[in-house]
N, C-alpha and C positions, 0 to 999 in steps of 0.2 A: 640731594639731587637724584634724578631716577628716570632715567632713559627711556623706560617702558612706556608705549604706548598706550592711552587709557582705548579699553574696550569700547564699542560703538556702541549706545545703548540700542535694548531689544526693541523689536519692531512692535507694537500695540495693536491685537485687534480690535476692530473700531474707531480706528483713526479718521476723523473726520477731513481732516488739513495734510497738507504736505510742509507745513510750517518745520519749523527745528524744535518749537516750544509744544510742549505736553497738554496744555492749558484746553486742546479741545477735544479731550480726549472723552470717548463715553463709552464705559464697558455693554460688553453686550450683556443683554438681559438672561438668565437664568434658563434652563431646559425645561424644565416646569410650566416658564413663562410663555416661549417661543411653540413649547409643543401643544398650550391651552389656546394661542393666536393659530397656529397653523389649524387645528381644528376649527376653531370660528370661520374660519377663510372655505374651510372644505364643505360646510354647511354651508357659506357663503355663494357657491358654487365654481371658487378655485380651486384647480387640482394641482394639485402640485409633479411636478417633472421627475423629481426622487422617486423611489417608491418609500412607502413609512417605514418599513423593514428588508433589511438583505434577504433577497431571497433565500430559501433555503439550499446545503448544496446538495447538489442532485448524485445521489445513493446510486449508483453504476447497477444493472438488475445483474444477478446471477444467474451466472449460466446453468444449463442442467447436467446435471452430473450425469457424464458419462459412466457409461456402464466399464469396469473393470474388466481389461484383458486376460489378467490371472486372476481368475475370483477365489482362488483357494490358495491360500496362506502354509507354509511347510518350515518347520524351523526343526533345524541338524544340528546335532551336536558332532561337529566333526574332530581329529585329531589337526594337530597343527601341520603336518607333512602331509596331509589327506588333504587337507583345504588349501595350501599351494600347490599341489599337483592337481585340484582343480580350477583353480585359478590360471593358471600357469594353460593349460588341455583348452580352457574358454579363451585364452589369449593368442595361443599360437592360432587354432582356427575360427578366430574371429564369431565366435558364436556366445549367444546369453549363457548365464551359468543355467539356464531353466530348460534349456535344449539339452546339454551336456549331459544333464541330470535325466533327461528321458530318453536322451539317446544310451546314457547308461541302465535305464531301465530296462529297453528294449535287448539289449547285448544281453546283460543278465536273464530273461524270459528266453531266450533264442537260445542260450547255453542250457537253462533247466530243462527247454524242452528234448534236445540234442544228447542229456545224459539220460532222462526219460524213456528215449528210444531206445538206447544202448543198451538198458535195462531188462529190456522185453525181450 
């Protein structure tokens, strides 16, 4: 004995009937067959509503490259206490490490020039 409900059988494409009996059932014909008729038809002068293929998807155009704000590349090998204390110098005044770095450049120039003078 077995409680289970028997499954519904699967729905048929091509069902001619709304009957219970399978008896009028008629597969559909072949992609071969269907896509040699839809041609005949198109020659015939029906067009069909589909298009014959998914359009293709449309490739977003790229933008142009803007031109680079830093165009020149600098790589430091800094100590570990050198690169937190600049770290640390860009953080407290809210500034890129790339100003830091030239406003440290300028300090260094303005001291060489400074002992420069001393000198003379």
């Amino acid at each position: 004995m077995n409680d289970k409900a028997e499954k519904p059988a699967a729905r048929l494409a091509g069902v001619t009937s709304f009957g219970l009996d399978d008896s009028d059932y008629i597969a559909p014909p072949p992609r071969e067959v269907r896509d040699k008729a839809k041609a005949g038809g198109e020659l015939l002068g029906f067009q069909s509503d589909k298009p014959a293929q998914p359009e293709a998807p449309v490739v977003p155009k790229k933008r142009a490259r803007q031109p680079s704000q830093y165009p020149d590349h600098y790589n430091l090998r800094l100590r570990e206490g050198d690169r937190e204390r600049l770290d640390d110098y860009a953080y407290r005044h809210r500034m890129a490490k790339g100003e830091v770095f030239g406003l440290m450049l300028d300090l260094l120039e303005k001291d060489e020039r400074r002992k420069a003078s001393e000198h003379e």
